[in-house]
SEVEX-952611 format. One record per residue (C-alpha): x negated, z negated, y; residue in three letters. Coordinates in nm, 2 decimals, padded with zeros to 4 digits, always signed. Example, Ala and Ser with C-alpha at 12.3 -4.5 7.8 and 13.67 -1.06 7.14 Angstrom:
<pts>
east/up/north/bavo
-01.23/-00.78/-00.45/Ala
-01.37/-00.71/-00.11/Ser
</pts>
This chain:
<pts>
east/up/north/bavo
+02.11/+00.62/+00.59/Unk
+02.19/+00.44/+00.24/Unk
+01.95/+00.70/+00.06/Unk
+01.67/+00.62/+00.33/Unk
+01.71/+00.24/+00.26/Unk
+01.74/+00.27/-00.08/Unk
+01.44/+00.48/-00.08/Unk
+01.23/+00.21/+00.13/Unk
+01.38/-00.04/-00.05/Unk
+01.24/+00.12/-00.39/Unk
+00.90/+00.24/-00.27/Unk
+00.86/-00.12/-00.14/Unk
+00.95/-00.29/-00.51/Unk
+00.72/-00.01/-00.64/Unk
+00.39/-00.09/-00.44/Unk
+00.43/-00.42/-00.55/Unk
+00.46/-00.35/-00.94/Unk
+00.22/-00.08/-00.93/Unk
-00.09/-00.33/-00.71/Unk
-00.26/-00.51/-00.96/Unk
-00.15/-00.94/-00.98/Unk
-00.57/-01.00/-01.00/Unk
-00.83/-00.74/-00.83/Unk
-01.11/-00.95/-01.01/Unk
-00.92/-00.84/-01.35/Unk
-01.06/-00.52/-01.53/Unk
-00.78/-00.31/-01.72/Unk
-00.84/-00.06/-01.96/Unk
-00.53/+00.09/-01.88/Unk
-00.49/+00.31/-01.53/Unk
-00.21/+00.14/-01.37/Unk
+00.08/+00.37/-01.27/Unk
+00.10/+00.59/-00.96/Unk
+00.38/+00.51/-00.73/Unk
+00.49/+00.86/-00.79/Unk
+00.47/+00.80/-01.18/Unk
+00.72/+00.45/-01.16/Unk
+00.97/+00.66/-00.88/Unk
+01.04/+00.98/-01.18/Unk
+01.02/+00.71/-01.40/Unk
+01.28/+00.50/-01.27/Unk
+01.44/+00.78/-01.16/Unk
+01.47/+00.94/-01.53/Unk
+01.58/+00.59/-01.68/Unk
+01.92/+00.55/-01.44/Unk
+02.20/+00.78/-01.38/Unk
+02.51/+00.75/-01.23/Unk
+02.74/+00.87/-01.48/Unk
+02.91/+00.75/-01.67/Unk
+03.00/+00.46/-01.43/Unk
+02.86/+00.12/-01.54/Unk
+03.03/-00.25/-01.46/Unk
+02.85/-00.56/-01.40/Unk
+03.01/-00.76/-01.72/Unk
+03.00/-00.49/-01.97/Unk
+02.67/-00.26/-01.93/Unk
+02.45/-00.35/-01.66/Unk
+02.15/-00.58/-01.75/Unk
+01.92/-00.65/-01.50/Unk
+01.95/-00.74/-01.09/Unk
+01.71/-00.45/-01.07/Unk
+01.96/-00.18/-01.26/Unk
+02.25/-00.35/-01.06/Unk
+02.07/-00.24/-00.73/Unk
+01.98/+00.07/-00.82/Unk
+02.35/+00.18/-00.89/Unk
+02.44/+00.02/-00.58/Unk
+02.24/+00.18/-00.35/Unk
+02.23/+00.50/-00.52/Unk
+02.58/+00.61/-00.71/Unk
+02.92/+00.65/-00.51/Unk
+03.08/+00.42/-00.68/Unk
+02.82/+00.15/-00.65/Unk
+03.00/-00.06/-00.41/Unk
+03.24/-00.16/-00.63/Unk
+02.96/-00.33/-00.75/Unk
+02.98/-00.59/-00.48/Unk
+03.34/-00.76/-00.53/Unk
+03.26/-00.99/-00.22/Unk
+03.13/-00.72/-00.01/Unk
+02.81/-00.94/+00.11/Unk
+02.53/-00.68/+00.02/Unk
+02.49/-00.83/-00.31/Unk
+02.61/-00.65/-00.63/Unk
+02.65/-00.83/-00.97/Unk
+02.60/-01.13/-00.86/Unk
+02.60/-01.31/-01.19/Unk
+02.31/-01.11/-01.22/Unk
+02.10/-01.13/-00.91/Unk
</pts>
């Protein structure tokens, strides 16, 4: 159940940073697949070696992404309201 939201939960951020901010706007650049951002998120995260809030994670993004998706993620959450890092996100 934690993978499936997690899964939703990413493919939702992804569609939203993959749609283009202006339709009017011509790039030259092909904007990313949702496919391409999931392997490459996917390939920029790992779950070992374990990672703390106050030493090595940087972004509210990262900080959600080990929480929903390593086992030791909800240590991430030190109040236990859904929330990790919280002096991040």
């Amino acid at each position: 159940m934690r993978v499936l939201a997690c899964l939703v939960a990413s493919i939702g951020f992804l569609l939203i940073s993959v749609l283009p901010g202006d339709a009017s706007e011509e790039s030259e650049q092909k904007p990313q697949t949702v496919e391409q951002r999931l392997i490459e998120l996917a390939q920029s995260y790992s779950c070992t070696p374990r990672r703390y809030c106050s030493r090595n994670i940087s972004s509210c993004q990262e900080a959600r992404w080990y929480f929903l998706n390593c086992s030791w993620g909800g240590a991430l959450d030190g109040d236990n309201d859904g929330i990790p890092c919280e002096n991040l996100c």
